[in-house]
C-alpha positions, 0 to 999 in steps of 0.5 A, a space after each residue: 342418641 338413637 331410641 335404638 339404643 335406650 337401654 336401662 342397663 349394658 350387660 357384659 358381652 358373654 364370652 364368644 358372643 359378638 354383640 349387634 353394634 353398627 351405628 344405629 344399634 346396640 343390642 346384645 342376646 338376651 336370655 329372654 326376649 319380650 316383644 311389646 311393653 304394655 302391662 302384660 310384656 312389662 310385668 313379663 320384664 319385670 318377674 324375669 329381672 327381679 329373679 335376675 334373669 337377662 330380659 330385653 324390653 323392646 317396644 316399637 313405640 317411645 313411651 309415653 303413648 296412648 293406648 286404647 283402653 277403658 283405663 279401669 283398674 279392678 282389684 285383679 289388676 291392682 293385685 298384680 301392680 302391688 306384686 311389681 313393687 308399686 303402691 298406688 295408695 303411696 304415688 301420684 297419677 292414681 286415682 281410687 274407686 270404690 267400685 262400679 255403678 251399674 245402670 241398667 232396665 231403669 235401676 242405678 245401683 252400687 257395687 262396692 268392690 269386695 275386700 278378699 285375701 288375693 285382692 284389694 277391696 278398691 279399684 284403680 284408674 289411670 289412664 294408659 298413656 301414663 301407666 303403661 309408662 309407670 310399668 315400663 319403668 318399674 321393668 327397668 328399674 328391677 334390671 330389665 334392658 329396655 328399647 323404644 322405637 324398636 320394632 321386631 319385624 320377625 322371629 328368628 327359627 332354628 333348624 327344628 323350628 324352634 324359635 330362637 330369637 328376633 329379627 329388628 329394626 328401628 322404627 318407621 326406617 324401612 330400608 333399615 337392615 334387620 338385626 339379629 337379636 338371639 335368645 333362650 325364649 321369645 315372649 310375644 307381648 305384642 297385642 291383638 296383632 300378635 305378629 310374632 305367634 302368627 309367623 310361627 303359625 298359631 292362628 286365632 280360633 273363629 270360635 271364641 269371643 271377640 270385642 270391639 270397644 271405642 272410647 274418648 276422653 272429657 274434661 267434666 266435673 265429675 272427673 274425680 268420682 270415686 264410682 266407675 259407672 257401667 251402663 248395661 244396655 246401649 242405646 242408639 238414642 233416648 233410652 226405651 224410645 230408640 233400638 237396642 244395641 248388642 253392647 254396654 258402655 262405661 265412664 270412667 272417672 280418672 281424676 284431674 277433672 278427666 273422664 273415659 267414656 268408651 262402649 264396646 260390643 261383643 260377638 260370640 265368633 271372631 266376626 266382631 259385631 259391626 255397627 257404626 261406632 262414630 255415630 251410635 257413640 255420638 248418640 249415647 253421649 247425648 243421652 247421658 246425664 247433663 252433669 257429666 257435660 259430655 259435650 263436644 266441647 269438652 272433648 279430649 282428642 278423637 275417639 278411638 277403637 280397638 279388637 278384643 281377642 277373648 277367651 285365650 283365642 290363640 293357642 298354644 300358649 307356649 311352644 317351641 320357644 315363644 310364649 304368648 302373653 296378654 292380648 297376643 293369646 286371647 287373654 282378655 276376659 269375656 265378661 268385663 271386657 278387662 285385658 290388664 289382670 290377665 295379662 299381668 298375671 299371666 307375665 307373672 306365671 309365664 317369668 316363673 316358668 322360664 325361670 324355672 327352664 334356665 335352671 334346667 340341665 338339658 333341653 327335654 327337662 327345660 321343656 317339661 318346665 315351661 309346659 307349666 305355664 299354659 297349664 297354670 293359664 287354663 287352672 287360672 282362666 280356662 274354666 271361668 273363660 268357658 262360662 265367659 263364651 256361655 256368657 257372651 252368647 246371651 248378651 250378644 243378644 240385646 233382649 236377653 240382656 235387657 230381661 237381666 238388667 230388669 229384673 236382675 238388678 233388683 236383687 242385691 244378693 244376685 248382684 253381689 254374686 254377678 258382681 264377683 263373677 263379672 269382675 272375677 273377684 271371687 277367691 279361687 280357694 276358701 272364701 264365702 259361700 259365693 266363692 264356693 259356689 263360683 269355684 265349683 262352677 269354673 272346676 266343672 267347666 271345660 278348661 279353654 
């Protein structure tokens, strides 16, 4: 059978519509299309299925893949796979953290994750080649119609421009006729590429933050770790006796004796700074703690990089039939770097907008329920992203980063306050004194 054709669930044909069949396919329209099956497109599937809603799943890659990614789950993102129906206190493949060790200015302290009423006090870590298949298949099993090796080569506009479906193609056959596969709505969950919102026009802003990040993986034996590790300065060499780098690093234990260790850098426009990351990522490692036993030898696989559009870089979120989700609008947080939580999140609010549109009698109405969602996206993230783009312009300078490390780090009481804002812990309602104060500085910054 063709990966074509790995669909969950075959929904009757509705009446007068003539479903895609030929020898290689089987694809019939859908209610909602979703392009890409990462975090962000299953949990996108997943909503929509569980309010019953005809949703198709199409990826071009056959799952499991790997993907890049630092492979860490704060609570943010575990809140958001508890809400898809997964307990990953309950299920093997999980591995547990209690939060992060920071590293930074010659301090090393803890930073326990904070318990509150929307997350849980503990942090998650799974590789992506794993979980993204765990999403995916928590999609299918709530109805959603799932395609692997399927890639959407275009979206199909009506008359006023409208997006009204996709064009596919089985992956890697070129010479392949392209499929017509109609919808209501169109997600694009296709990542930082976001080739169906920049067929439609809707370019990146050169303004907003981007992110390079490289990572690879290492058998070590402290694979099972319950602490993330976060180094806030980036060496290129021993540290304080070679140049500081605009960029952190990490290690991530992920259980089964398994470690990502990955660094990234930042830049404040979409001219992400360039460095030598094979080179200057071979070097870090060579600093680091001999216990780790980072060595080549113990080396999983090649090192790997990726983009990280920041700070909803590509808007608007919706228009004219296609949503953006994910990476595909710039969803990815300029503080810690995390795509999944917003992502996800933004699948649950985007499902609950269309949700709502289906039930509309007219178009005009069906309209005025999905501009909810990029308004839902700028209360949830548009405040907090425009510190992030404050944020981003004084760390992209190393000094200014090394000035905070040395004499932030000390104060626990500051941290505890860094802690919640950097990993966006903080209640967006009631909580703490620290809540409060965040809250009030995310209302009083321009929504993004």
């Amino acid at each position: 059978m063709s990966t074509w054709q790995h669909a969950t669930r075959r929904r009757p044909t509705p009446a007068g519509k003539v479903p895609i069949v030929t020898a290689e396919v089987h694809i019939d329209d859908a209610s909602v299309v979703v392009v890409g099956a990462g975090p962000a497109g299953s949990a996108t599937a997943y909503h929509l299925a569980r309010a019953g809603v005809d949703v198709a799943l199409i990826d071009k890659a056959t799952f499991p893949r790997d993907k890049v990614c630092g492979d860490g789950l704060t609570p943010a993102a575990v809140a958001e796979i508890l809400a898809m129906g997964i307990n990953p206190l309950a299920e093997e493949g999980w591995h547990l953290n209690r939060g992060l060790t920071v590293l930074g200015g010659g301090h090393r302290i803890h930073l326990p994750w904070p318990t509150s009423a929307s997350q849980p006090g503990y942090g998650m870590a799974r590789a992506r080649r794993s979980l993204d298949a765990r999403l995916l298949q928590a999609a299918r099993d709530a109805g959603a119609r799932v395609y692997e090796g399927v890639t959407v080569s275009a979206p199909l506009r009506g008359r006023d421009g409208r997006v009204v479906g996709v064009q596919a193609v089985p992956t890697g056959r070129r010479r392949a006729a392209a499929h017509d596969i109609a919808a209501r709505y169109v997600v694009d969950a296709g990542g930082a590429s976001a080739r169906l919102a920049t067929a439609c026009g809707i370019t990146k802003n050169p303004n907003r933050p981007m992110a390079v990040a490289a990572r690879a993986y290492f058998r070590s034996p402290r694979g099972d770790d319950e602490w993330m590790e976060s180094h806030l300065e980036l060496w290129d060499g021993e540290p304080g006796k070679s140049t500081l780098l605009p960029g952190y690093g990490w290690i991530f234990p992920l259980g089964d004796g398994l470690v990502n260790v990955g660094l990234g850098s930042v830049s404040s426009s979409t001219k992400a700074t360039k460095l030598p990351y094979r080179q200057i990522f071979t070097r870090w490692v060579s600093t680091l703690p001999s216990e780790w036993e980072l060595t080549p030898n113990n080396q999983v696989g090649d090192l790997r990089s990726a983009p990280l559009p920041m700070c909803h870089n590509r808007t608007p979120h919706y228009a004219n039939g296609l949503v953006l989700v994910g990476d595909a609008g710039g969803m990815i947080s300029p503080f810690n770097g995390e795509g999944i939580a917003p992502g996800m999140m933004a699948g649950r609010l985007a499902a609950a907008s269309i949700v709502q549109a289906l039930g509309r009698p007219n178009e005009r109405a069906a309209e005025i329920a999905m501009q909810a969602y990029p308004q839902a996206i700028r209360d949830a993230l548009g405040g907090y992203y425009s510190l992030g783009r404050i944020f981003v312009r004084l760390i992209e300078n190393p000094e200014i980063m090394r000035l905070c490390t040395t004499y932030g780090l000390p104060r626990p009481a500051l941290m505890r306050f860094v802690h919640k804002l950097l990993s966006d812990g903080f209640e967006r309602r009631g909580g703490d004194v620290t809540d409060r104060l965040l809250q009030i500085l995310t209302a009083w910054a321009p929504k993004v």
